[in-house]
Every structure is written in C-alpha cells, then in structure tokens.
C-alpha positions in Angstrom: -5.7 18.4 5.7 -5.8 19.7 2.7 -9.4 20.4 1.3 -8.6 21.4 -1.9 -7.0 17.7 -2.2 -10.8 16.3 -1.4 -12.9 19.1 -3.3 -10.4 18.2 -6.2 -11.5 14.3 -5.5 -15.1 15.2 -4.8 -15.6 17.0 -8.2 -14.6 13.9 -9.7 -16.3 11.5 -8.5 -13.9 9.9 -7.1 -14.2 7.5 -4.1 -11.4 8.1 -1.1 -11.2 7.1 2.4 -8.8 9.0 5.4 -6.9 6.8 7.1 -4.2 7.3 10.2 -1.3 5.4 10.5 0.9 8.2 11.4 0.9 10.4 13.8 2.5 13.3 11.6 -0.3 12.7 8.6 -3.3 11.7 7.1 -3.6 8.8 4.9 -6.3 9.5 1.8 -6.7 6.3 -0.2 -7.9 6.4 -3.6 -9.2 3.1 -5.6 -9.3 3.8 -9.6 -9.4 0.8 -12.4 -5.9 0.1 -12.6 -4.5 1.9 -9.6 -4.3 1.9 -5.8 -2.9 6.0 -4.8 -1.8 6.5 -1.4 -1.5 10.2 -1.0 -0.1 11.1 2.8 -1.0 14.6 3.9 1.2 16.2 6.5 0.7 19.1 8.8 2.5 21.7 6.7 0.6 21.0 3.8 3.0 18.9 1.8 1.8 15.3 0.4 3.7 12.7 -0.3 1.8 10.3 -3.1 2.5 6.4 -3.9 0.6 5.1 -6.8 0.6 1.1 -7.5 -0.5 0.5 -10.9 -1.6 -3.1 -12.1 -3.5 -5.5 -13.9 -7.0 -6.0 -12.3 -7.2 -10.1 -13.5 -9.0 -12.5 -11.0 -5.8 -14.4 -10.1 -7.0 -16.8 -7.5 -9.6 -18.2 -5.1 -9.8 -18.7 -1.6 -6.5 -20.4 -1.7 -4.5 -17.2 -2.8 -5.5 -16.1 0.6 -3.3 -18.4 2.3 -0.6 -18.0 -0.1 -0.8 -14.3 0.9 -1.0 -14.5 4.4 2.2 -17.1 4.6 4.1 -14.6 2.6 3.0 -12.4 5.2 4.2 -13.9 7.8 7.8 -14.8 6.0 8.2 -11.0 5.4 7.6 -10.4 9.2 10.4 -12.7 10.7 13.4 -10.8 11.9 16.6 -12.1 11.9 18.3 -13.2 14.9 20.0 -10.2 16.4 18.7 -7.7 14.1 15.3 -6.9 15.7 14.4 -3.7 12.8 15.6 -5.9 10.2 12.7 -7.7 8.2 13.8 -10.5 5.7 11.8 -12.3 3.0 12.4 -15.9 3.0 10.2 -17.1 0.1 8.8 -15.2 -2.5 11.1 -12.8 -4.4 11.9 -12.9 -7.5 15.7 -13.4 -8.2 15.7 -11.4 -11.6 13.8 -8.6 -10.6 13.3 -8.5 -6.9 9.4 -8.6 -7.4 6.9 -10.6 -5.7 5.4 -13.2 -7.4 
C-alpha cells in the first residue's frame, strides 16, 4: 500500500476507508461533497482511480430503496446460455445508456 497515498489523504483531512475486493489490491474509498473516488492500489505500486461525480439532492425515501434493489436484481439475471453475461432489463436510458 502506498502510504504516501494515506499521508497525502491524512494531511487533508480527508476521510477514507481500505477495502478488499481483490486479491491483487487494496480498495481506498474516498467520500467528498460531490464525489465518490475509488482509488485501487496494487502490489507494484500502481493505482488505478474511478471518480463518480454527482449531484448530492435527496431524491427519494424509503421507497427509492426498493426501486434500487429491483434494478439490482434486473442487472444480475444472466441470459440463458451465457452464464458471464449480465443484462439490464429495465432501467437504461435509450439516449444515453444511463441509469435513471
């Protein structure tokens, strides 16, 4: 792991949490207004870093939960024959091929 990654983090103040979900790297999480930053750190040093950038908007109550967890479950369905292949039914956009 790379510790000048964390002391960088640390100075700032900024909140992280390690994660595994790979057994080749180490998963550090970062939460900022605006962002979510998935930075994977591998063995050798390298990272590999995802940012999502959105809107942080109250878009729902407790009934967005099980409109997320049924488009869960739609994403998750293989298609006959295809076991690695994972399909979404519902839930993508046409125009953009974004959720919504």
């Amino acid at each position: 792991m790379s510790h000048t990654l964390l002391d960088k983090l640390d100075a700032a103040k900024i909140h992280y949490s390690l994660a595994r979900h790979r057994s080749d790297s180490v998963l550090v999480a970062v939460t900022v207004v605006g962002q979510r930053i998935e930075i994977d750190v591998f063995r050798d040093g390298h990272m590999e870093v995802s940012r999502f950038v959105g809107h942080e908007d109250v878009e729902g109550g407790a009934e967005l939960i099980d409109t997320i967890v049924e488009l869960g479950r739609w994403e998750a369905v293989a298609r006959p024959g295809q076991t690695n292949a994972i399909i979404l039914e519902r839930g993508r956009s046409k125009d953009a091929g974004r959720m919504h």
